[in-house]
C-alpha positions in Angstrom: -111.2 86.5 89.4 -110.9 82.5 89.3 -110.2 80.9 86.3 -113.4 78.8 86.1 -115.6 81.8 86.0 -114.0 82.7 82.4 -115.9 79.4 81.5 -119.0 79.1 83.1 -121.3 76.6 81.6 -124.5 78.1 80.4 -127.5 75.9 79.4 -126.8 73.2 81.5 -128.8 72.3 84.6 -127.9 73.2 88.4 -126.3 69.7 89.3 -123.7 70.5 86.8 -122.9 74.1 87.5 -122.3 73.4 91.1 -120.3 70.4 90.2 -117.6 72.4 88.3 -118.3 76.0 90.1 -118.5 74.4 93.7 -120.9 75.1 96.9 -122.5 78.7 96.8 -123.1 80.5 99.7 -127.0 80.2 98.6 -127.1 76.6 98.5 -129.5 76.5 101.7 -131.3 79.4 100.9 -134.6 78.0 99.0 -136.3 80.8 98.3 -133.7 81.9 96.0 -134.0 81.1 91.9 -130.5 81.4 91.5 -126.3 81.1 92.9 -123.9 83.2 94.4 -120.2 83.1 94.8 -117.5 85.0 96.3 -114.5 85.3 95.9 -112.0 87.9 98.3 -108.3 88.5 96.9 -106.6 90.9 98.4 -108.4 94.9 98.0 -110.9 92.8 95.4 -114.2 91.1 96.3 -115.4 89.1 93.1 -119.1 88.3 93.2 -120.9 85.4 90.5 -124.5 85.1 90.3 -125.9 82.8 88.1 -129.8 82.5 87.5 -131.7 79.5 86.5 -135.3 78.7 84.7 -137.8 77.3 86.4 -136.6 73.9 84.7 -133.2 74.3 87.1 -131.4 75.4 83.8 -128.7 78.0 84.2 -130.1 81.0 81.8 -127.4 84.0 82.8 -124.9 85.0 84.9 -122.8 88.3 86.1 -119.7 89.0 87.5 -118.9 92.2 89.7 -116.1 93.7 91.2 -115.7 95.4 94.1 -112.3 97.6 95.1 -112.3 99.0 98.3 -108.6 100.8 100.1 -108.5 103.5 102.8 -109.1 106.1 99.9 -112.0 105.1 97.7 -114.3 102.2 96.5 -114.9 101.3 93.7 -117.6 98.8 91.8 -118.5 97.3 87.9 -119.6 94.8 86.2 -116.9 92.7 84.5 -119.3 90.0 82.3 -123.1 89.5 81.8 -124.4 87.1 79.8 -127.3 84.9 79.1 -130.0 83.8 76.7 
């Protein structure tokens, strides 16, 4: 899991999260209220959402984990937070 997704910065609008997060791979999507990011390292995939308000204010987020080898797969939640 990256580092800056130990810290991410709740309460504060869109402009910032993106600015210390980086590009999503929803950041053309507009029919979406909220980000995703990904994240593959090795047999992991790492996933963040973060949801906004309607005022564009970051309100929660989740991190999941995905383990996948030849014999099984395996998927959790690691943090979910929000207001």
């Amino acid at each position: 899991m990256p580092f800056k997704w130990n810290h991410i910065p709740l309460r504060q609008k869109r402009e910032v999260v993106k600015s210390y997060l980086g590009t999503s791979i929803t950041d053309q999507m507009w029919d979406v209220r909220g980000d995703i990011w990904v994240v593959r390292k090795s047999n992991y995939e790492y996933t963040l959402n973060v949801d906004y308000s309607k005022d564009t204010v970051a309100t929660n987020y989740s991190i999941q984990y995905q383990f996948r080898n030849s014999f099984f797969d395996k998927t959790g939640t690691l943090v979910s937070k929000g207001q």
